[in-house]
N, C-alpha and C positions, 0 to 999 in steps of 0.2 A: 336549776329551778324546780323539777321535780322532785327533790328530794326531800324527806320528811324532816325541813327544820322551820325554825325561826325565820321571818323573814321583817325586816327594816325599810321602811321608806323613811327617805331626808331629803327633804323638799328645799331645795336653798337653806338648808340647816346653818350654815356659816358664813353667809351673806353680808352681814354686819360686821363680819369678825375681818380684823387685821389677817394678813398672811400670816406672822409667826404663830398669833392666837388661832387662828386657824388648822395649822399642821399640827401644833399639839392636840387640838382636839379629835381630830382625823386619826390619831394616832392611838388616842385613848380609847373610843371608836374601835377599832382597826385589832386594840391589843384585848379588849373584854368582849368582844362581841365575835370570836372565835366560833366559825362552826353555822353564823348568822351566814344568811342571806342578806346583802347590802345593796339596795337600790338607791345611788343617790344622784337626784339631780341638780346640776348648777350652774352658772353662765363664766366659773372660776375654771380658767383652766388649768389649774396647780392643786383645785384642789377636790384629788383623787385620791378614790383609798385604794391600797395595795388590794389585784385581785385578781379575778381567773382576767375580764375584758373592761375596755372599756369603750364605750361610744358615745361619735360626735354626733353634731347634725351641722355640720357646714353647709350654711345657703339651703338648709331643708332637706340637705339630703344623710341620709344617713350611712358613718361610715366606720367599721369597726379596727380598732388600733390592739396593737400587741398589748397581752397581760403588763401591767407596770412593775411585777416584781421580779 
């Protein structure tokens, strides 16, 4: 996070979206924003983009899960 780049907030960016439409865009995402900072939040648990962490909040608490890639 300290680092001097770009950074992205996605606030339920794909919320409306189907799963497949979903993944494709996560992907699209994921393959041109190379080098970004990607902060996104969502109540989807599939849809995550490949990255250093990622975190939940089960029942409020907050808990950090292994890189997905």
């Amino acid at each position: 996070m300290l680092a001097a780049r770009p950074v992205l907030v996605l606030d339920e960016a794909t919320s409306e979206l189907d799963p497949e439409t979903e993944k494709k865009v996560l992907e699209v995402i994921h393959g041109r924003l190379a080098g970004c900072t990607i902060i996104a939040v969502s109540h989807h648990p599939h849809a995550e983009l490949r990255g250093y962490a990622t975190f939940r909040l089960p029942e409020r608490c907050l808990d950090q899960e292994s890189p997905s890639t």
